[in-house]
N, C-alpha and C positions, 0 to 999 in steps of 0.2 A: 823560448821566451827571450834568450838572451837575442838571438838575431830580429825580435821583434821590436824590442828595445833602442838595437842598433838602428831600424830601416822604422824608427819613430817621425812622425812628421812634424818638425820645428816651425816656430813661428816667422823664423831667419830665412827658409829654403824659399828657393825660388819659386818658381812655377813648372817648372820643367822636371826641375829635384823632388816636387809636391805627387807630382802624376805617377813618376818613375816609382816613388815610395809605395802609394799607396796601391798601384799594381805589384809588388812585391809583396806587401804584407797581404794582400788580397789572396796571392798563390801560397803562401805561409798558411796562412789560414786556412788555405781549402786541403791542404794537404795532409794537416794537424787534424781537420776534420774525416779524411778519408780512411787513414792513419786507426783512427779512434774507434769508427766504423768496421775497419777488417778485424779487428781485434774480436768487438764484439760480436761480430759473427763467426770467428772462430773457437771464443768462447763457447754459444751454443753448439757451434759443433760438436763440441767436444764432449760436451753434459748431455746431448743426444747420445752419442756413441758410449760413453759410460752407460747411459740407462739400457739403452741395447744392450750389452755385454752383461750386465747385471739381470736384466731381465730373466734370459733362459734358464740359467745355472737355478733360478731359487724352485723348490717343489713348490706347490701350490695345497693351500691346505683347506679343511674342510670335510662335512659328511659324508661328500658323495665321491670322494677323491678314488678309494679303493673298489668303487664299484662299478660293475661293467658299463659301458653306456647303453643304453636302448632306445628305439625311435619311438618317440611318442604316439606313431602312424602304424605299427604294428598291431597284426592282430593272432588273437589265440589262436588254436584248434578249429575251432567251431567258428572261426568268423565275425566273434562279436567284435564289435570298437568302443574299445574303452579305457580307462587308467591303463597303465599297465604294471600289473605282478596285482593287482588288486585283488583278484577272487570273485569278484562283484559280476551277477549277470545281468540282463538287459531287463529294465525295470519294468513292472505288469503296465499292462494296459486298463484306465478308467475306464467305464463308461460314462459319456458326459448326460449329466442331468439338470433341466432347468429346476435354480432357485427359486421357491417360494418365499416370500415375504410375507411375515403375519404381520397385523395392523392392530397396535398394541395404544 
């Protein structure tokens, strides 16, 4: 701010001293802006790489944590497909029957 201050454009400066300035405060500015920019993106760099590093380390908690995993595409003994650890067999067959409608 202070070298902004300094390369301020007066109402006394020529034309020459006018142009020269404000190319000057121009590159001030773009640099202050760049400047600002690398920051902030090495801020998230950084709250990335925490989260990374924090991530693994923590256990993960819940029901099913201590139990083995199984494919849902598994199948028993006999073939069937179905839940699994359920117990449950392959449900009877209807026979289909047309409904009657009484007319009440």
């Amino acid at each position: 701010e202070k070298l902004m201050k300094k390369h301020a454009i007066k109402a006394s400066d020529d034309e020459r001293t006018r142009v020269k300035k404000s190319k000057i405060l121009k590159s001030l500015k773009k640099k202050e802006r760049f400047s600002k920019l690398d920051k902030q993106q090495s801020d998230k760099k950084s709250n990335w790489q925490t989260f990374l590093k924090g991530k693994g380390s923590k256990k993960k908690k819940g029901f099913i944590t201590g139990r083995k995993k199984e494919s849902i595409f598994k199948t028993s003994d006999g073939g069937k497909v179905g839940v699994t650890g359920s117990g449950k067999g392959v449900t009877d067959f209807q026979q289909r029957k047309k409904h009657k409608f009484s007319h009440e």
